[in-house]
N, C-alpha and C positions, 0 to 999 in steps of 0.2 A: 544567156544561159550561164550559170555560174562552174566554176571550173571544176565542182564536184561532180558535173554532169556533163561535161562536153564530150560529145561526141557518140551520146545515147538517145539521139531523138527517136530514130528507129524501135529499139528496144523497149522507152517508154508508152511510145504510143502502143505496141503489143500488151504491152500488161494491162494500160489504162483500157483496152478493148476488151482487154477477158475482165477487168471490172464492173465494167458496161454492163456485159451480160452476164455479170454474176456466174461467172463462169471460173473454177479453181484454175491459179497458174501458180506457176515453181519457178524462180528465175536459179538458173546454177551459173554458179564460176568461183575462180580460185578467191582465196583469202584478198581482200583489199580490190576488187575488183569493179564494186561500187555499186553490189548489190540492193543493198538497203538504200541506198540514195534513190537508186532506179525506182524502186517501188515507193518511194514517201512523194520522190515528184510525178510517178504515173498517179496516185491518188490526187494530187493537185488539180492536173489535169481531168480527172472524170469527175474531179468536185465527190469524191469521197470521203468519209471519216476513216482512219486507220484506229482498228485496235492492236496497240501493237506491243507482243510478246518476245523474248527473245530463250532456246534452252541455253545449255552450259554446263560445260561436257564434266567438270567432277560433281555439279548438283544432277547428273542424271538420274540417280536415283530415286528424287523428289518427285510425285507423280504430279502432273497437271503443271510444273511451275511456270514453263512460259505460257498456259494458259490464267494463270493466276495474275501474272504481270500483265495480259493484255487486257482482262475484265475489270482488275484491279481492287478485287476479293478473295477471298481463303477460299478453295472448292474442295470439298471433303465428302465423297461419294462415288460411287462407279463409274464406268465409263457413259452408260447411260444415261444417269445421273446428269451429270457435269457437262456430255455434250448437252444435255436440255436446259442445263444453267448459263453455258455459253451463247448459244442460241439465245434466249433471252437478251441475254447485255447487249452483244451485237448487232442484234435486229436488222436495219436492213443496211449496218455500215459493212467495214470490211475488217475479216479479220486477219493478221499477218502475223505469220510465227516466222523468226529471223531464226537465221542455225539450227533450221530443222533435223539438220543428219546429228544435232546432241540429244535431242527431245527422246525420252523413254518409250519403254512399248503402250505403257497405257496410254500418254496423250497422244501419239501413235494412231491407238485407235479409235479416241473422242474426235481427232482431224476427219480421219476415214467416215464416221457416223455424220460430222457435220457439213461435208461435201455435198453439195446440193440442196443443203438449211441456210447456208449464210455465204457470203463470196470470200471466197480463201486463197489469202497470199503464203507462198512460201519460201522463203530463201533456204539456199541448200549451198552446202559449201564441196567443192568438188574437190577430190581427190580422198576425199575423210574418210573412215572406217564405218562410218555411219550412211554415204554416201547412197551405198546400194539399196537400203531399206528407206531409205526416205523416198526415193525415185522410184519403188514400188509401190508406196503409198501414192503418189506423183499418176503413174500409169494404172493402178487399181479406180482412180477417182476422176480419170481421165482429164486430169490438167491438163490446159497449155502449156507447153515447157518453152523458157524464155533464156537462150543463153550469153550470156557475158563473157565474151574474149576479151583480149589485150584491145588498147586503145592503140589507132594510126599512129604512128612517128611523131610526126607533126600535132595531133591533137595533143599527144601526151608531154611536147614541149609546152603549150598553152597550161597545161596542168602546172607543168616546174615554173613558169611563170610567172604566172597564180597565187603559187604558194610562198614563193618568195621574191619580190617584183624587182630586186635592187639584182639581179643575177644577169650574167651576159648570155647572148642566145646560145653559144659553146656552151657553160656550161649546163643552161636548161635544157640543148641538144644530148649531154653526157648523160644526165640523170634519168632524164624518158628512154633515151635506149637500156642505161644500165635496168632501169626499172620495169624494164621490157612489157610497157604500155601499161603495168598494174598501179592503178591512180594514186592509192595508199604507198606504193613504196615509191612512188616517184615524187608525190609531196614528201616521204621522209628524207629522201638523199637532197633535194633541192634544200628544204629546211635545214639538213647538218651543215651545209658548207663545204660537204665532203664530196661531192658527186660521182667523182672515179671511186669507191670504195663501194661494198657490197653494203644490203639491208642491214646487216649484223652490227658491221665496223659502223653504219651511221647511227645505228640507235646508242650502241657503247658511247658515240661519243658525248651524244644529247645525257644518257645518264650518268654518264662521268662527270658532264657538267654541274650535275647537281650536289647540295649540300648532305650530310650522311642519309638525314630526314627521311630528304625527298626519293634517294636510292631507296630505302626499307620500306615506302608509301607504294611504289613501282612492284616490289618484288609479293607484299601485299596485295596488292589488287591482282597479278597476274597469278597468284596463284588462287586466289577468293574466288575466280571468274564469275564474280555476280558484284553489285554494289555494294560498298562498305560505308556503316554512318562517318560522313566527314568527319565528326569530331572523335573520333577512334582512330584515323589515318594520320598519323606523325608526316607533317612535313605536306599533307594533302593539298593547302595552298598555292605554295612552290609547282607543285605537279598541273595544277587547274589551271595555274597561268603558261606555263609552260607548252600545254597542248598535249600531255604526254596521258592528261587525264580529264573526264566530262564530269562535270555535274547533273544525277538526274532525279526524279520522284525519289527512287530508293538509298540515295547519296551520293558517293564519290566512284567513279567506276572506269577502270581503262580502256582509255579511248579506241582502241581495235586488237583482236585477237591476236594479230599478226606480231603487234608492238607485244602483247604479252608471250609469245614465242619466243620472241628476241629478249626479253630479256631472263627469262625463266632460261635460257641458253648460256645466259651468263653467269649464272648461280650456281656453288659448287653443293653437295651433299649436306654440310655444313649448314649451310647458308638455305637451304631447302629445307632442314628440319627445326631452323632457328623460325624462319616463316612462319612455318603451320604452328608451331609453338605460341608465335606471336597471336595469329587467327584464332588460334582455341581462346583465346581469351576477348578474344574483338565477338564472334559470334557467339549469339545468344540461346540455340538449341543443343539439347545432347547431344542430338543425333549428327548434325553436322561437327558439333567438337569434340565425338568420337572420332570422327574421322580425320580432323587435323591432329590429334592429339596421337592416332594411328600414324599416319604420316609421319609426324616428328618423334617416333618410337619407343614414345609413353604408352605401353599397349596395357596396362595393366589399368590405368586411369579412362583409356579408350574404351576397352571391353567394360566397367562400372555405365559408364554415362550411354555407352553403347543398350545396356541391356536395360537402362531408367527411360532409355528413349525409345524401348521398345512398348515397357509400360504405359508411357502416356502417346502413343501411337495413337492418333483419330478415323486413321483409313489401313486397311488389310494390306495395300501396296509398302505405306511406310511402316508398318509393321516389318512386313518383310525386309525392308532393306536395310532396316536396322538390325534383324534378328543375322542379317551376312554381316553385318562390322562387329557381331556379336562373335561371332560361329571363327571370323578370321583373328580377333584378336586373342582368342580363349587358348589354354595349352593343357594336352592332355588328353585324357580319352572324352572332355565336354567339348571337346571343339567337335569330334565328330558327330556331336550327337546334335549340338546345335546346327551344324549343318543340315543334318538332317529333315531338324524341326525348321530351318531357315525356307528349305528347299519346299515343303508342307506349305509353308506360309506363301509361300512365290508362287508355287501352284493355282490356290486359294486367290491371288491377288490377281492371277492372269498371264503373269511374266512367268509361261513355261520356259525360255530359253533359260533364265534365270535359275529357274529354278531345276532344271537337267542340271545344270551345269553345279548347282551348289551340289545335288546329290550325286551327282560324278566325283566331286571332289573328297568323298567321306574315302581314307583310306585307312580304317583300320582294318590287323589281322583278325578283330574276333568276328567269330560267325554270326553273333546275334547282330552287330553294329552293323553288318554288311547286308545281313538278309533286312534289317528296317530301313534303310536304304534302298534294297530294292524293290519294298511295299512300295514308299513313296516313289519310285522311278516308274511305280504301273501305274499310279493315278494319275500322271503324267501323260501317259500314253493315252489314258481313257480321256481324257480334257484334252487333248491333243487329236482325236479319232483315231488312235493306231489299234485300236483292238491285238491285233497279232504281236507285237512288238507289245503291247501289257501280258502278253501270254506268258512270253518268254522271259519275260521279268521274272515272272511269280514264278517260276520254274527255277531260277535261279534261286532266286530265292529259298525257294522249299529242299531244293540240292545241299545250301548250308542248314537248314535248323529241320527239315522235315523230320517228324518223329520226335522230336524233343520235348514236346509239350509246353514250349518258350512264349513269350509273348510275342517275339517276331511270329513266329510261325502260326499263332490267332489273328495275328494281324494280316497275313496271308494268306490265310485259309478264308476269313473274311472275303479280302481282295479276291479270290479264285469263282468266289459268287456270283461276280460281275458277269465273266461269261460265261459258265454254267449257262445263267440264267439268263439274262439280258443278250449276248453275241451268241451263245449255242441255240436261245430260245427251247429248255430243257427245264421247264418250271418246276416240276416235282424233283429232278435232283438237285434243282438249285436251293429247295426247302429246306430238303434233308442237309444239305451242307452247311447254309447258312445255319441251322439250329446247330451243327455239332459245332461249328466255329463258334456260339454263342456259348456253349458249357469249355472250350478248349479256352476261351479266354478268363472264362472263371476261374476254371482252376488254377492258370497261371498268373492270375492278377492282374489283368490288363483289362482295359478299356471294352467292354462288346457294345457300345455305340452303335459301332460301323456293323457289327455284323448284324445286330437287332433291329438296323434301321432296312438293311437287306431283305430278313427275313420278316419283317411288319411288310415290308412290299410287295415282296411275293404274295405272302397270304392275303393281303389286297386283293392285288391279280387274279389272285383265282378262286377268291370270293369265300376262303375259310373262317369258320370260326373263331371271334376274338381279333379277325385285323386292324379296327375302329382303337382297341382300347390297346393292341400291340403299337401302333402309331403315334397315339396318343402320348403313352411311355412315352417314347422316345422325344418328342416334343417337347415337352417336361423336362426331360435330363438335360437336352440341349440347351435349350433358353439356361438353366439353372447352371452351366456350365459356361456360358459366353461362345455359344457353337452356332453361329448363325448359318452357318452353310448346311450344318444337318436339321437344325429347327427346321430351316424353310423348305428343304427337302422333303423331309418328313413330313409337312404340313399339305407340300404338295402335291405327295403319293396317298394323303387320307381325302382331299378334296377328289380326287379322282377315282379314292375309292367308293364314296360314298354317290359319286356320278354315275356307277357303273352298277351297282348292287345294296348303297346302303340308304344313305337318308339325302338327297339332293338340296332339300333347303338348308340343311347343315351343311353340305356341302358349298353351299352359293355366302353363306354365311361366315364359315371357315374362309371362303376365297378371297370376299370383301375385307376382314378382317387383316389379314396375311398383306392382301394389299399396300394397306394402309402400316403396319408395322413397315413390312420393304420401302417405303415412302418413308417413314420417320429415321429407317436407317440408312437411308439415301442410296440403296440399291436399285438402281434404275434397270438393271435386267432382269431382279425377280418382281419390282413393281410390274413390269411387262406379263410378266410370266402369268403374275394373277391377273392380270386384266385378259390373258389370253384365255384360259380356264373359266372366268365370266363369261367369257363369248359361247365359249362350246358349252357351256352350263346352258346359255340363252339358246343354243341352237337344239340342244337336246327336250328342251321345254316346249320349243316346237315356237318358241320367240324367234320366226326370223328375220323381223327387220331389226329387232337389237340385236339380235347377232352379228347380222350383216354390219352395221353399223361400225359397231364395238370393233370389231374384226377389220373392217375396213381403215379405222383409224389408227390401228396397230400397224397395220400393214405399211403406214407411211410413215412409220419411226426407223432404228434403225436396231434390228433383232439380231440374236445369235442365229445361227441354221435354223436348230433345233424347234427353236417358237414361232420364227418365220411357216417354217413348214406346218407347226401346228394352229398358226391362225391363218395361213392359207388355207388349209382344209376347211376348214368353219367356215370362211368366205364362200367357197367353191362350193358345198353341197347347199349353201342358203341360197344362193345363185339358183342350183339346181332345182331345187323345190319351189322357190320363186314362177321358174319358168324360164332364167335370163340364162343358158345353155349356152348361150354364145358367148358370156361375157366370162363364164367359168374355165373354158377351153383353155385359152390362152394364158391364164394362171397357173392351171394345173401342171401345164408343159413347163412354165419356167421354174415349178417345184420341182419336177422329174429330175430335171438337170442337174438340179443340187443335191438331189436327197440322197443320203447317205445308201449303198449298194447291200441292204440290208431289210429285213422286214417290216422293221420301223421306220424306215427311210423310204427306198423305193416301193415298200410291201405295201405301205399305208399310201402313199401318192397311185397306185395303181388300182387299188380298191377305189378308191372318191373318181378317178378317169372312166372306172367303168359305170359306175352309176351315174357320171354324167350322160355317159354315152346313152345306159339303158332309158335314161328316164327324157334322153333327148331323142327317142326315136332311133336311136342306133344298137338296135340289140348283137348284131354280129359283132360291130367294135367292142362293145363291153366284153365277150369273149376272146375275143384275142388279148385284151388287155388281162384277164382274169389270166388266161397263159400263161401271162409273163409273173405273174402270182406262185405259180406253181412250183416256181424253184425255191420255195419256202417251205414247202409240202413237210416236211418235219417238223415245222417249228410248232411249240404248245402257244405260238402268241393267241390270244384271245380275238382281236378280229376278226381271223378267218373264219369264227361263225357267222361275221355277219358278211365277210366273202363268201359263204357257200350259198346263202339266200340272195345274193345278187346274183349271182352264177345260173342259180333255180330261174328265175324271174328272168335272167338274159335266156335261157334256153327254151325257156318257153312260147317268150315272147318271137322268137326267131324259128320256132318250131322245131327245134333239135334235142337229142337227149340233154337230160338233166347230168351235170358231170358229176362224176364221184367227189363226196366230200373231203375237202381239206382239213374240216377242222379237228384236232386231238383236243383226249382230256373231257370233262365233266365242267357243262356249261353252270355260270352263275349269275344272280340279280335279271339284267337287262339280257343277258344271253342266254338266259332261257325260253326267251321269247322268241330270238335269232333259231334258235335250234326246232322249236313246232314250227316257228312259220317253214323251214326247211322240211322238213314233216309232212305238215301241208300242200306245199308244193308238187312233192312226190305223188300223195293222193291226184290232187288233180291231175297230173301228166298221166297218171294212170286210168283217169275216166274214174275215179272214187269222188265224185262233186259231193255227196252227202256225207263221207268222213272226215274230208277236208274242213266243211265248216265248224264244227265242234274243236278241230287242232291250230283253226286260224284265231276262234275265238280266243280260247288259250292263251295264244301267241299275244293279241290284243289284253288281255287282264297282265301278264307276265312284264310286258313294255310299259303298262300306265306307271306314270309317275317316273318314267326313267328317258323312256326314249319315244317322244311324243310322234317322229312322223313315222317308227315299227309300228306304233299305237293306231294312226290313223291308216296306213298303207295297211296293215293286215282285219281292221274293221271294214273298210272297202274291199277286200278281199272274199272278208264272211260275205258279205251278201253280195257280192258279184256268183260265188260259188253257190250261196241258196238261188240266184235267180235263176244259172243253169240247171239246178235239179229241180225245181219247176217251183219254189216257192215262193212263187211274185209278191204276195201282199208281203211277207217280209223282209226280203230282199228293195221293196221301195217303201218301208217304214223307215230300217238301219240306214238306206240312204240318201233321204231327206234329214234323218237324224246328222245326217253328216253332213251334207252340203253346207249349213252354214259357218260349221265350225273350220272346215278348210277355207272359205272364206273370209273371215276373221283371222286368221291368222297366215293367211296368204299362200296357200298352199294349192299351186294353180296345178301343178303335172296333175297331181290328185285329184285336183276337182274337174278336170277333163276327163279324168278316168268315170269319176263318179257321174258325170253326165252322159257319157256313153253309153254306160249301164242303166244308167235313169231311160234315155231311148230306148235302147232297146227293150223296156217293160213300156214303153208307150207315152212316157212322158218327156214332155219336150223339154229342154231347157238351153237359152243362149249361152255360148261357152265365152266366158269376157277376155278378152284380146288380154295380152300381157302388156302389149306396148302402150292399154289406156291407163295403165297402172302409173303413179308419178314414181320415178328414178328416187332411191332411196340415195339421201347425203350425209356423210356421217355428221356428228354435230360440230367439227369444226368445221366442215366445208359450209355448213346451213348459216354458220357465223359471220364466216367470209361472203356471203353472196351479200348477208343484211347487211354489211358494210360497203358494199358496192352499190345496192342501192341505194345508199344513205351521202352516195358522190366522192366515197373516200379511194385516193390513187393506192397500188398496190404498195408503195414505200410509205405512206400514209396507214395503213391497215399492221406490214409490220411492223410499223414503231408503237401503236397503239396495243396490239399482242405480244408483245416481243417474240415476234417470227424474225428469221431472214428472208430477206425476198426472194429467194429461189425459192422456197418454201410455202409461199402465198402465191407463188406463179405456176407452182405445181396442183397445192391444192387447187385453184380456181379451173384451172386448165381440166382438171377432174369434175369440176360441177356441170362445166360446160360438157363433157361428154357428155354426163351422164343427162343433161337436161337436154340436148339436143339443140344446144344454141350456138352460133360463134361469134358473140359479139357482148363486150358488158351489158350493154344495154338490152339484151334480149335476155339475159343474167339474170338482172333486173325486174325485167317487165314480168318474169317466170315466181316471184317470191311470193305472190298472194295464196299459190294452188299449194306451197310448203307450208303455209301458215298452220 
């Protein structure tokens, strides 16, 4: 074993074990500890590939960089995005990000989404400012954690031995203790010749040795902390042989953090801004020689190349973080303002701590500057989930400019719509407000974007006149504006409207489209988002194995809450309707847990739990769960129409009164249908069987073309209710008219029901088992199996898709449940009946 690793056998063979199983580990310990060693000889050992990345704590700003260095491609796209780009490269090797506690919040959270896609190494350096959040990344993604203490006495004389072999055992004895077992400084003290003398005094002495050059090459690299082109580094030679510096892919780069501590300890002020001075001209982007040029306190040449670097920005992250070297070199009343717009941009990009913290920093005394400040500090809160804490924002705000008729105070009056309408669930006053914030920003010349994009939503919601071409607008303005977050917004509140009330093949059209834009602009969370909206388009069409599908393969990405919860839903009630009730349960439960303690959150996971329940033969449960509905009871949200008809249908079915309606406000499109079928209901509970069919029919024209299984559950409906009032020949025309189409489209609860009602008019019909039905695979799991039966190993399958093998071990593991097999070869032998 070589002296860079003695005395880590232990330690390696841990890592190379969680590589094994493709299992994420974190190795922690101090500066020079011999972290990275640990992990490049546990890959040896598991016969791994390392893709390996390193951050670097003044390029933090740079989104993705030690991913960039470890794929060894420019990644310019969301986090979604770019884990799916990572994913690719790596396939079924390993990926290793070294100085994880430097790495930013977005690659951050491309680590977090790729935990359980590819096998993930991480070095973590302990004691660092960044320490705490990487080791929650660490314990979120349920690493192995692998630590790195000091080396024995004794091994760590083997080390000073090593490193310089002509030394007597005193003093390789002096330099392992003074180096108190850390591998790195005990090769440096052994290497000065100095041994009695601290890390500091031996580095000094090593670079005192050198010529002026090689000293200015040293102070360069330590302060660059990333590779510099060799031929840019005065004196780089000298240092390369020296050991004081490596040569690598990106150039010339110093050899450990610790040596650039030591000597950046040695530089006075002077000597720190002659540096960066030097750097502004070695590196080749604005944006970075804004910030040397920052550093060496040319701010006036920083803030220019600062704000050139914002313009040719590629991704909303470095936008942002230029738009802060922008905001901090600028003087005057624009530094507040770029702050501002900094803090906007940092939101937009993801890095809310960032971006708190830019709009914390605006201190001017005027009112307007401080109330636009506290617009952006509530959209913060709203991206963030603080609802309350965005309250009290806009309060603040409105305290400096209310009544002014300012453009802060449009912009907040905007802002105030949010919860109005969305957190109060107060739709009508949230109309009225957003239109007066739409004429308050006219007049005072400002932007009504936001408040127009508010008020198209609303009248979406709730199905008014002109919401299609108020969305529309907006759409328009944005794209034409470079707004990509209100475009796709917008585009995503009109695909939803037109699901609910307008035109659904424009709707499905609009979604695809949207898609496919989010994909060209490398938005991998609103790509998601329309693929989620496809699902629930196909599940409303009464399509439910492509919903199921569709849904299901979402399900195994890595979503924000928000789309997680809404393509859980879409999975869970095609479950339901399927017949597969058991398989929906347990989904549902682990949405509950997350879903925000709200009507959209908890309101909408309680609603899909009771119609699991009702339609799995548990009518009581659906009512206790409607229960817990009830502390919503205020809200104008728009489902509770279609809660009140599960409500009907649980109390019937369990033979208890029908509860009093929940829902407020004047139904539209698809909820018009929700509101007779509720109608309906009443009649029958009352003994009215012949009123009821004429409001069920209704209910049945109102739902076609919107919401396929209202459509089929309340045409079952009509003629279960004519057969009670004694009109057999039609009651068994409408349901044989139905039987086959629930058939075709797999809608078993229903077609149980329909055959029950068929019996009891006399005719018979076998009810088809659920479990003869073949287990629906999405289409990559369907991909995965043909490669298994085509004899390919799972490390074989990832490298051929560019998956990681945790990823082909999860999907496959999911075929097999679902097909009922536990073995490849029963996988396998199962692929004719998929064909």
């Amino acid at each position: 074993m070589s002296a860079g690793i003695l005395g880590r056998a232990a330690e390696i063979d841990a890592v190379a074990r969680a590589m094994d199983g493709d299992r994420p580990v974190v190795v922690v310990g101090e500066a020079g500890i011999g972290k990275t060693v640990v992990v490049r000889a546990a890959a040896v050992a598991a016969g791994r590939l390392l893709h390996e990345g390193g951050a670097f704590a003044t390029l933090a700003w740079r989104p993705y960089l030690a991913l960039e260095h470890a794929v060894a491609r420019p990644l310019r796209g969301d986090e979604a995005w770019v884990a799916a780009a990572v994913e690719r490269a790596v396939g079924p090797d390993v990926l290793f990000v070294d100085d994880a506690q430097w790495a930013n919040p977005a690659t951050l959270d491309v680590l977090r989404a790729l935990a359980g896609r590819v096998a993930l190494v991480l070095a973590v350096r302990s004691g660092d400012p960044g320490e705490a959040v990487a080791l929650d990344l660490a314990t979120a993604v349920g690493a192995t954690l692998v630590e790195l203490g000091p080396l024995p006495v004794d091994v760590a004389v083997g080390v000073a031995l090593a490193a310089a072999p002509g030394l007597t055992e005193a003093r390789a004895r002096a330099a392992a203790t003074t180096g108190g077992g850390n591998p790195f400084v005990v090769r440096e003290l052994a290497a000065s010749g100095e041994p009695d003398t601290g890390l500091r005094r031996a580095i000094a002495a090593r670079v005192q040795a050198l010529d002026d050059d090689a000293r200015a090459a040293v102070a360069l690299l330590a302060l660059a902390e990333r590779p510099l082109p060799a031929e840019a580094v005065p004196g780089g030679d000298a240092l390369a042989r020296s050991g004081l510096a490596v040569r690598s892919q990106g150039g010339l780069a110093i050899r450990h953090e610790l040596l650039a501590e030591a000597v950046l300890q040695l530089l006075d002020e002077d000597g720190r801004r002659s540096a960066h001075l030097a750097l502004a001209g070695i590196v080749d982007g604005p944006g970075e020689r804004a910030r040397h040029l920052a550093a060496a306190g040319d701010r006036g040449a920083a803030h220019r190349l600062a704000l050139e670097a914002v313009a040719a920005a590629a991704t909303p992250g470095e936008r942002a973080a230029h738009l802060g070297v922008a905001a901090a070199t600028a003087d005057g009343p624009a530094a507040d303002l770029l702050r501002i717009e900094a803090a906007a941009a940092l939101r937009v990009a993801g890095d809310l701590a960032a971006a708190a913290a830019a709009a914390d920093a605006v201190g001017s005394a005027d009112p307007e500057t401080r109330a636009l400040a506290a617009a952006v500090r509530a959209r913060i809160h709203w991206s963030a989930g603080e609802p309350e804490p965005m309250r009290a924002a806009l309060a603040r705000g409105l305290e400096l400019v209310g009544g002014t008729g300012s453009p802060a105070e449009a912009l907040l009056r905007a802002e105030l719509v949010t919860i109005t309408a969305l957190v109060d669930g107060r739709f009508d006053a949230g109309l009225a407000d957003a239109e007066a914030a739409v004429e308050l920003a006219r007049r005072a010349g400002a932007d009504p974007t936001r408040a127009l994009l508010l008020r198209a939503t609303i009248l979406a919601g709730l199905g008014r006149p002109g919401w299609d071409e108020a969305l529309e607008a907006v759409i328009t303005a944005a794209r034409a504006a470079g707004d990509a977050e209100t475009e796709l917004s917008a585009a995503n509140n009109l695909v939803t409207g037109h699901e609910m009330h307008g035109r659904p093949a424009e709707g499905r059209a609009l979604a695809a489209a949207m898609l496919d834009r989010a994909a060209a602009l490398r938005l991998g969370g609103w790509t998601r988002q329309f693929g989620a909206m496809l699902a629930n388009l196909d599940l409303h069409a009464g399509a439910l194995a492509a919903a199921l599908g569709r849904a299901q393969a979402l399900l195994e990405e890595d979503l924000d809450p928000l789309a997680r919860q809404q393509v859980g839903l879409v999975a869970a009630l095609a479950l339901v309707d399927l017949g597969r009730h058991e398989q929906a349960q347990p989904l549902l439960d682990r949405l509950y847990v997350d879903a925000s303690p709200d009507v959209t959150g908890r309101g909408d996971v309680l609603f899909v739990q009771a119609e699991a329940a009702l339609w799995g033969g548990r009518p009581l449960e659906a009512l206790e769960r409607l229960d817990g509905y009830r502390e919503f009871a205020e809200s104008e949200y728009p489902t509770s129409f279609l809660v009140d008809v599960t409500a009907g249908w649980a109390a019937m079915e369990a033979g208890r009164p029908i509860p009093d309606p929940l829902a407020r406000g004047e139904p539209a499109g698809m909820l018009i249908g929700s509101h007779r079928e509720r109608g309906a209901l009443e009649a029958l509970a009352a003994g009215r069987d012949a009123a009821a069919i004429g409001q069920l029919r209704d209910a049945a024209a109102a739902y076609a073309g919107f919401h396929r299984r209202g459509e089929l559950r309340t045409r079952w409906a009509a003629a279960e209710a004519a057969r009670r009032a004694g009109d057999g020949s039609t009651a068994l025309a409408d349901l044989e008219a139905l039987e086959p189409e629930l058939e075709a489209q797999g809608f078993m609860v229903l077609l149980g029901r329909v055959h029950r009602s068929l019996r009891l008019l006399g005719s018979r019909r076998a009810a088809r088992a659920t479990s003869e039905r073949p287990a629906i695979l999405t289409p990559r799991e369907r991909e995965l199996v043909e490669l298994v039966g085509r004899g390919l190993t799972n490390p074989e399958i990832a490298r051929r898709l560019g998956l990681g093998r945790p990823t082909v071990a999860r999907l496959l593991s999911n075929a097999m449940l679902k097909l009922g097999v536990d073995s490849r070869a029963q996988l396998a032998a199962r692929l004719p009946e998929l064909a």
